[in-house]
C-alpha distance (Angstrom), angle and dihedral (degrees) to the residues before:
residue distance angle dihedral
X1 . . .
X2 3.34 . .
X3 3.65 96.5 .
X4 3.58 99.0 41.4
X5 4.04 94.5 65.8
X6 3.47 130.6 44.0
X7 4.09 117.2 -101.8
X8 3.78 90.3 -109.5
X9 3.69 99.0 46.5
X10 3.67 90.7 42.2
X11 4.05 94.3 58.5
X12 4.09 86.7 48.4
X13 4.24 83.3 54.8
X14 3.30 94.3 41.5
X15 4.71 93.0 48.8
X16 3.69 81.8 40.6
X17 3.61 93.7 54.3
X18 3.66 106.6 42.1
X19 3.92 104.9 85.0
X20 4.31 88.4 42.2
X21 4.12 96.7 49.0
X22 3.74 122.3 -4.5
X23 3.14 106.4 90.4
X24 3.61 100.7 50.8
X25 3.89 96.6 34.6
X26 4.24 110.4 109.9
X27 3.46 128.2 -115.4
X28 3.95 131.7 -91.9
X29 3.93 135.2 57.1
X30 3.67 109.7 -4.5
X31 3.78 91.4 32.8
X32 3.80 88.4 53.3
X33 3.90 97.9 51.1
X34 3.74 82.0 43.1
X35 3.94 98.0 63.1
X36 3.81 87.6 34.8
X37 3.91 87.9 63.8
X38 3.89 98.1 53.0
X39 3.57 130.2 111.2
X40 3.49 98.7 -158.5
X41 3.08 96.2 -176.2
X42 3.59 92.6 66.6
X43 4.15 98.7 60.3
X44 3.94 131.2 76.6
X45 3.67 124.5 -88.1
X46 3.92 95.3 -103.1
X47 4.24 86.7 53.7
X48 3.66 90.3 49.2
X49 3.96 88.3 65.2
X50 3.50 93.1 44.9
X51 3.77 90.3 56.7
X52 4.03 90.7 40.7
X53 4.10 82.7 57.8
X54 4.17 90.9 42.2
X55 4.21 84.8 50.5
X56 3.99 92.7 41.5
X57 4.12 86.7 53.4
X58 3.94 92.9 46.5
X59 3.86 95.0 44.8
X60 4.32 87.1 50.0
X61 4.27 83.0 50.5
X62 3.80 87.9 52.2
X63 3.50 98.2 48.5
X64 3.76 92.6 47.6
X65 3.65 85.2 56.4
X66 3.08 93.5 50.3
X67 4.10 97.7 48.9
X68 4.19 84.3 47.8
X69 4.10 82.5 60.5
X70 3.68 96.7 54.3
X71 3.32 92.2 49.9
X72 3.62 88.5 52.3
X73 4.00 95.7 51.0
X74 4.11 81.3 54.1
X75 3.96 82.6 63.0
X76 3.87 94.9 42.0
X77 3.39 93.6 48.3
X78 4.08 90.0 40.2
X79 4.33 84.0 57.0
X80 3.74 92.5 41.2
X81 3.83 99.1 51.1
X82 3.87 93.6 31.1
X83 3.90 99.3 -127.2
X84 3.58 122.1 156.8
X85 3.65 110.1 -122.7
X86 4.45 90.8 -175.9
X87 4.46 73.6 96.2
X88 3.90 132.8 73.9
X89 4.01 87.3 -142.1
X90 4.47 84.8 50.2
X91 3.74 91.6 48.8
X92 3.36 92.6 47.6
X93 3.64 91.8 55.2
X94 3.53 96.9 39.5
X95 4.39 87.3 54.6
X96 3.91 86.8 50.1
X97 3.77 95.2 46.7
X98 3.98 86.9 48.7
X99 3.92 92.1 46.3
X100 3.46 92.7 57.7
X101 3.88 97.5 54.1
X102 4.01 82.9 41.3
X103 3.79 89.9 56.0
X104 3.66 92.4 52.7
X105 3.84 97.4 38.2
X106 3.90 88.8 56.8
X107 3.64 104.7 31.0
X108 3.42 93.3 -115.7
X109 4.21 139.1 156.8
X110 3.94 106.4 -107.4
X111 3.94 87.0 -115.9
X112 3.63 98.7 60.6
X113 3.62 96.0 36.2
X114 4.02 83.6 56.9
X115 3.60 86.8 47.3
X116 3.66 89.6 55.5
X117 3.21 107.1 51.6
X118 3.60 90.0 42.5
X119 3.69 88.6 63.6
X120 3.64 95.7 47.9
X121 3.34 92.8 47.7
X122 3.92 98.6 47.1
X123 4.25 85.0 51.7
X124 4.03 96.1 49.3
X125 4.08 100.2 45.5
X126 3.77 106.8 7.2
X127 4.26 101.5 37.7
X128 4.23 108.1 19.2
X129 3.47 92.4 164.9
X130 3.65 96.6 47.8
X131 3.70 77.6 54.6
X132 3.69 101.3 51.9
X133 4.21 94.0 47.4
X134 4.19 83.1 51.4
X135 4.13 86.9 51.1
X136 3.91 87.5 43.2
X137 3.41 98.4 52.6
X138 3.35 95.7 -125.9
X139 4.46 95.5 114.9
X140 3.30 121.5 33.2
X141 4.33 125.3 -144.1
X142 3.41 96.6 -83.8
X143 3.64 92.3 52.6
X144 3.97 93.9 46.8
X145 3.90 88.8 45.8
X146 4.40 94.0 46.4
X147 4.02 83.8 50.7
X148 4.41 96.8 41.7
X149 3.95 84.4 47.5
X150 4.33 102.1 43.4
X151 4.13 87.0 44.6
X152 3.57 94.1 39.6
X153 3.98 88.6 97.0
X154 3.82 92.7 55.5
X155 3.89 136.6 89.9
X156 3.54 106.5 -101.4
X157 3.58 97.7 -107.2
X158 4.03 100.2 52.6
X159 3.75 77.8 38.3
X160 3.58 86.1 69.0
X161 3.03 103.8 34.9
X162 3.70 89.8 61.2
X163 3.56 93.3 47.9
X164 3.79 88.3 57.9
X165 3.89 99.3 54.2
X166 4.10 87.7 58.8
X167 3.79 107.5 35.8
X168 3.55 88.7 72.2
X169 4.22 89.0 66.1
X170 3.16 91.9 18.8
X171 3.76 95.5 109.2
X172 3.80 92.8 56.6
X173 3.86 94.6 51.4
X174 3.94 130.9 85.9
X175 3.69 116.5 -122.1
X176 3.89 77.3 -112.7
X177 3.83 93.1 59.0
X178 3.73 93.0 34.5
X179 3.72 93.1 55.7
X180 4.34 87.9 46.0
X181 3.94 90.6 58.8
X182 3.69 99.1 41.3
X183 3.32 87.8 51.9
X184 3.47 95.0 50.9
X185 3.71 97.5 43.5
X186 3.91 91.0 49.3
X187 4.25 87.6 54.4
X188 3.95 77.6 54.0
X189 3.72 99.6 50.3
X190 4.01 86.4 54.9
X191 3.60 124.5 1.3
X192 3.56 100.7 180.0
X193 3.84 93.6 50.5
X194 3.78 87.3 52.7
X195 3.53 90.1 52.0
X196 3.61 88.9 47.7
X197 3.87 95.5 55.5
X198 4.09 94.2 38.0
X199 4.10 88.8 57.0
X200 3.98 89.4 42.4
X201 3.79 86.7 48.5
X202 3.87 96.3 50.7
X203 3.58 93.3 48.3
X204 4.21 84.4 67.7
X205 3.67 90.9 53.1
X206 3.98 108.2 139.2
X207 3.44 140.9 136.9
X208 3.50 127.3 -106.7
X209 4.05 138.8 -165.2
X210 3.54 123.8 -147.2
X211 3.73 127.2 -169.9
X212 3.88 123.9 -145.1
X213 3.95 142.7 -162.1
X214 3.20 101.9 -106.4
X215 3.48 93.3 59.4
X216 3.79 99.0 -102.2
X217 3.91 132.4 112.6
X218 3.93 136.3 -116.0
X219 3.81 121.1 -148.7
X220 3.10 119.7 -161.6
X221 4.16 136.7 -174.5
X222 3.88 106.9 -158.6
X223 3.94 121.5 -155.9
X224 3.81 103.7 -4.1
X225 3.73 128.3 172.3
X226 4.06 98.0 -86.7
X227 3.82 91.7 -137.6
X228 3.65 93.0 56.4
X229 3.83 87.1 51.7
X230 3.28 92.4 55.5
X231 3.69 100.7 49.1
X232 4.37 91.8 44.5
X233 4.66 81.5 51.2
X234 3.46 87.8 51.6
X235 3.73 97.3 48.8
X236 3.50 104.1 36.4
X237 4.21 83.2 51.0
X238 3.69 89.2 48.0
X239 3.82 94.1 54.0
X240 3.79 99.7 40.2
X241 4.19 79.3 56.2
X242 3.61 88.9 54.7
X243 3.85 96.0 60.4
X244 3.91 102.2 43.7
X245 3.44 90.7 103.7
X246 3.99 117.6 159.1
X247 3.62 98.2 -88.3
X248 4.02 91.1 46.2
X249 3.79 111.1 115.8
X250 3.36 107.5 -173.8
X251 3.97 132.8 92.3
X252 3.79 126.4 -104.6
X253 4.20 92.7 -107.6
X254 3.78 85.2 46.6
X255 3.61 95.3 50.2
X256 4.30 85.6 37.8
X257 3.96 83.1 58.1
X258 3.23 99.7 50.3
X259 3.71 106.8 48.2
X260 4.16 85.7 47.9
X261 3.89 79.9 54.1
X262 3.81 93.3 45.9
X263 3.62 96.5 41.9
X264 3.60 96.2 50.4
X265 4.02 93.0 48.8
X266 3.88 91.0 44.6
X267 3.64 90.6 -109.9
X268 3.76 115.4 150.6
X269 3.77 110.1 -146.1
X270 3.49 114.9 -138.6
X271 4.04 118.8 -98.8
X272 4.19 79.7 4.7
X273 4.03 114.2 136.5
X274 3.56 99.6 -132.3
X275 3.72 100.5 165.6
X276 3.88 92.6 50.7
X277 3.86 109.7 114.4
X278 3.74 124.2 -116.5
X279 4.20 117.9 -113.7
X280 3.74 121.8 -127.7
X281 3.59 113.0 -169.3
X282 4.09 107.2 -158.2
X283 4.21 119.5 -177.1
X284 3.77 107.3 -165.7
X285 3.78 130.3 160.4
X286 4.02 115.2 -125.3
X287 3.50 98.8 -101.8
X288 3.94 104.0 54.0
X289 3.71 85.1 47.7
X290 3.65 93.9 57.5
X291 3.71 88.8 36.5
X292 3.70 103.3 -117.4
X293 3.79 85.9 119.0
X294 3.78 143.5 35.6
X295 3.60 100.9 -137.7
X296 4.22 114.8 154.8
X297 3.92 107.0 -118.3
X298 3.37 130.6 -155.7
X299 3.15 131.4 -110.3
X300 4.12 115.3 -166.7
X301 3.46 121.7 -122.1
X302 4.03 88.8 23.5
X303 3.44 112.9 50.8
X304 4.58 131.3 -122.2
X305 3.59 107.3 -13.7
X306 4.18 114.8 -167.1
X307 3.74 112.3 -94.8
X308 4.06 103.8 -101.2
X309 3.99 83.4 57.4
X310 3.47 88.0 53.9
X311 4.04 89.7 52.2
X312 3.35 94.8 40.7
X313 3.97 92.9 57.6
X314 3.46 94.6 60.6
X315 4.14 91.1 50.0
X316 3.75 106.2 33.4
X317 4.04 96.3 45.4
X318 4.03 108.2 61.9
X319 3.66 92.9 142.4
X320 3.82 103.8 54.9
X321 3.65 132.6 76.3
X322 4.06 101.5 -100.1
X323 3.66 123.8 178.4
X324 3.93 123.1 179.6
X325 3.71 129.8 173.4
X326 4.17 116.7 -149.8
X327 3.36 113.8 -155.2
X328 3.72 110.9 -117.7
X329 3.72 97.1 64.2
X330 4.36 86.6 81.5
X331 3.50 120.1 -147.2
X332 3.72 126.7 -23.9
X333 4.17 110.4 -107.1
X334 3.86 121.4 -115.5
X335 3.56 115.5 -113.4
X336 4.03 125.4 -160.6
X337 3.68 135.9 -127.2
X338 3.75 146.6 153.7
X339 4.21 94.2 -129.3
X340 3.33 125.3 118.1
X341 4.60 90.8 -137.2
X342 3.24 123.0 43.2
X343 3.96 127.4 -105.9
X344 3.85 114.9 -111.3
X345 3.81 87.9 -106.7
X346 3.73 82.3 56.3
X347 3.01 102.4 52.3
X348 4.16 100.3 42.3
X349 4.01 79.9 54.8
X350 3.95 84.3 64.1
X351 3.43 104.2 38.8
X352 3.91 89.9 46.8
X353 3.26 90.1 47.9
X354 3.39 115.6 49.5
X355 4.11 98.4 17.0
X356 4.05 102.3 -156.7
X357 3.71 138.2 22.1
X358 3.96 110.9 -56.6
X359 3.93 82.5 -137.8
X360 4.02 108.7 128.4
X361 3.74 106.3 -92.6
X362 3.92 92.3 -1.4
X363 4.13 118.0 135.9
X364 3.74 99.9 168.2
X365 3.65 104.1 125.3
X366 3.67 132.4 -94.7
X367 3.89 95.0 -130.7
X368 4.42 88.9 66.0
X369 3.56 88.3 41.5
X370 3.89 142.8 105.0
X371 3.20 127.7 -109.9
X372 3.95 108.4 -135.1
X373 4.11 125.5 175.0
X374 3.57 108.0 -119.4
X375 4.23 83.1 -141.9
X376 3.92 97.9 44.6
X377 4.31 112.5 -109.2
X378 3.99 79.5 -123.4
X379 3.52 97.4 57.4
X380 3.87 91.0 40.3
X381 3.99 110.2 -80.2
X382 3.49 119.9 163.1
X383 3.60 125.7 -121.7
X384 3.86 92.9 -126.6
X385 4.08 135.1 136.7
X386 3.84 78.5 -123.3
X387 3.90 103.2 49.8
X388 4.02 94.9 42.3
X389 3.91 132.7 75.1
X390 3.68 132.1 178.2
X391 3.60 115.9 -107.0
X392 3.84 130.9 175.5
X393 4.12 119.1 -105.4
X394 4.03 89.0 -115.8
X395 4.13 92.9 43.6
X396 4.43 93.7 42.6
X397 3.76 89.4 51.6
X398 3.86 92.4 41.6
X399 4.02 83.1 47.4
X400 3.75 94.7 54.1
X401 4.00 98.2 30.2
X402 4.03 96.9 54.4
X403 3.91 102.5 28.3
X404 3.76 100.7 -108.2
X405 3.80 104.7 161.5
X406 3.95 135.0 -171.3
X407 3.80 157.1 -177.8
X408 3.60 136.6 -148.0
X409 3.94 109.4 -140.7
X410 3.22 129.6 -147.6
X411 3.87 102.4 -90.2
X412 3.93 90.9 55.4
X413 3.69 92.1 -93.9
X414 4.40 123.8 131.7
X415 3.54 122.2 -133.2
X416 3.57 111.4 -162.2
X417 3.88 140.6 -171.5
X418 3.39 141.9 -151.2
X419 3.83 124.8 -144.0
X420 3.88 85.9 -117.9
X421 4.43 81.0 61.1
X422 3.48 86.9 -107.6
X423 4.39 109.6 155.9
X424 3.47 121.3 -158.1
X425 3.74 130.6 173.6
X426 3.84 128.3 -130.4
X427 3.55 113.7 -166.7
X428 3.75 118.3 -130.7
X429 4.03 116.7 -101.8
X430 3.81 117.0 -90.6
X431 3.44 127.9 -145.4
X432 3.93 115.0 -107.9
């Protein structure tokens, strides 16, 4: 195209065409020359993101590409060196034959180079049609590599079969929320193999120390029971809330720090609440509950948890606050009133409703979050299950601050926009 037109008269196609084409046009040649032969920084705001999405679906094409030519070195080098790839041990030597040459080729460490072919590999024979939605476009890397690594557990075919029953959303999710519902679905596809790897896992528990550059230290607890996670987030939030008192200067991660610090020393902070009990908010449907089914809960805050740790919340944790929603007792019923904050009833409507911050992309859960009027109190918002929504302290004031605005529709969902007009969708919560 490029050498039918003139430069100049192909950037005035190219502006012109944006808002009628770009966005939906798919990835390789044309689209390529296209993108080269913007000025972006002659379009509006709202075409600028729909030429950030065009770029985002070209640079997924290229690195498909890319993963189909390391698996074709593999085969070169497979030919050159004569092995017999019809074996797991030949394949094996063949990939770390290739990732040598790979290593060198790109310049890279001979961990990541291993990690890249692995990838590529994994997507052309294990995951096609992971494959084909990176080619398309339509996921990006990050996507391919959150649904390679959750399914890497699984025999191939339940691996894809899991992989098909996301890639249609896919797009849409986080990684963060992609991760959550292959997670879940793979606790699905076998319950008692999750179970398997989750009491395996917590047998490795341990805690480890890691030094930094800067002179500091990381601490880190590896493979801990997720509901006791929960419960020691919610506390150690709960206190560090406690002590930001007006003449308190430091953040909420400094003050998070330090009461993990203080409560693992035995140090009582001053002002802190160390007696108050954590919260672990559990959604479970009837049945797993009773155990007449193995359906993953979930377990806010966290993410799916395998049935028996769903069971074994509600036993094993009399003395903390626990809250769980089962699924057959529908959606809570909006009450009115004339205040400004919401009751407690209110407010356990919201948070059982709609589970984390609407936010786009956001997971943190609804029980640390605001409570913000989608039509501002000041501007005449009503105090109403309906007319609120939980969103987290760094998404509200972002909300407010930059002029995002949105709507709750009528089938629970949130339409959002941007300043720059972009909409985007967030599908209501749905019970586990």
């Amino acid at each position: 195209m490029s050498q039918m037109l003139p430069p100049e008269l192909l950037q005035t196609a190219v502006v012109e065409w944006i808002p009628a084409g770009l966005d939906t046009m798919e990835p390789g040649l044309v689209l390529g020359a296209m993108l080269a032969s913007i000025d972006i920084q002659s379009l509006s705001g709202g075409d600028r993101l729909v030429v950030l999405r065009a770029q985002q679906r070209q640079v997924s094409h290229l690195q498909a590409r890319q993963f189909e030519t390391m698996e074709a070195v593999v085969d070169a080098v497979a030919d050159e060196l004569d092995i017999d790839t019809d074996s797991a041990m030949g394949q094996a030597d063949a990939a770390e034959a290739a990732a040598a040459e790979i290593r060198v080729a790109l310049g890279l460490t001979r961990r990541c180079a291993d990690r890249e072919l692995d990838m590529a590999l994994e997507l052309r024979r294990r995951l096609p049609a992971v494959y084909a939605a990176l080619q398309a476009g339509s996921i990006d890397r990050r996507r391919a590599g959150v649904i390679v690594y959750e399914t890497t557990h699984l025999p191939i075919v339940e691996a894809q079969t899991v992989a098909s029953r996301v890639l249609g959303n896919a797009p849409q999710l986080t990684t963060g929320q992609l991760r959550a519902r292959l997670q879940r679905l793979c606790m699905e596809t076998d319950p008692e193999a999750a179970k398997d790897r989750y009491e395996t896992a917590v047998t490795q528990r341990r805690v480890t120390v890691e030094a930094t550059t800067d002179g500091t230290a990381h601490l880190y607890g590896l493979d801990l029971a997720p509901d006791r996670v929960a419960e020691i987030r919610h506390r150690i939030d709960a206190i560090a809330r406690s002590l930001r008192t007006n003449g308190e200067a430091r953040t909420m991660d400094q003050l998070r720090a330090d009461v993990y610090l203080d409560l693992l020393t035995g140090t009582a902070a001053n002002g802190s609440k160390n007696g108050s009990k954590g919260v672990i908010d559990l959604r479970v449907d009837v049945e797993t509950l009773t155990g007449m089914t193995d359906t993953p809960g979930e377990l806010g805050g966290y993410g799916p948890v395998i049935a028996d740790i769903a069971r074994q919340i509600a036993l094993n944790h009399p003395d903390a606050e626990w809250r769980f929603t089962l699924t057959d007792t529908g959606q809570p019923v909006a009450t009115g009133t004339t205040r400004r904050r919401p009751t407690a009833t209110q407010r356990r409507a919201i948070e059982t409703r709609d589970q984390t911050c609407v936010f786009p992309g956001c997971r943190m859960p609804a029980i640390t979050s605001d409570l913000d009027h989608t039509t501002p109190y000041a501007k005449g918002g009503a105090t109403t299950v309906d007319a609120m929504a939980p969103l987290c302290r760094h998404d509200h004031c972002l909300r407010h601050q930059y002029g995002w605005t949105y709507t709750r529709l009528p089938n629970g969902d949130y339409q959002w926009t941007s300043p720059l007009g972009h909409t985007t969708i967030v599908p209501a919560a749905r019970a586990p």
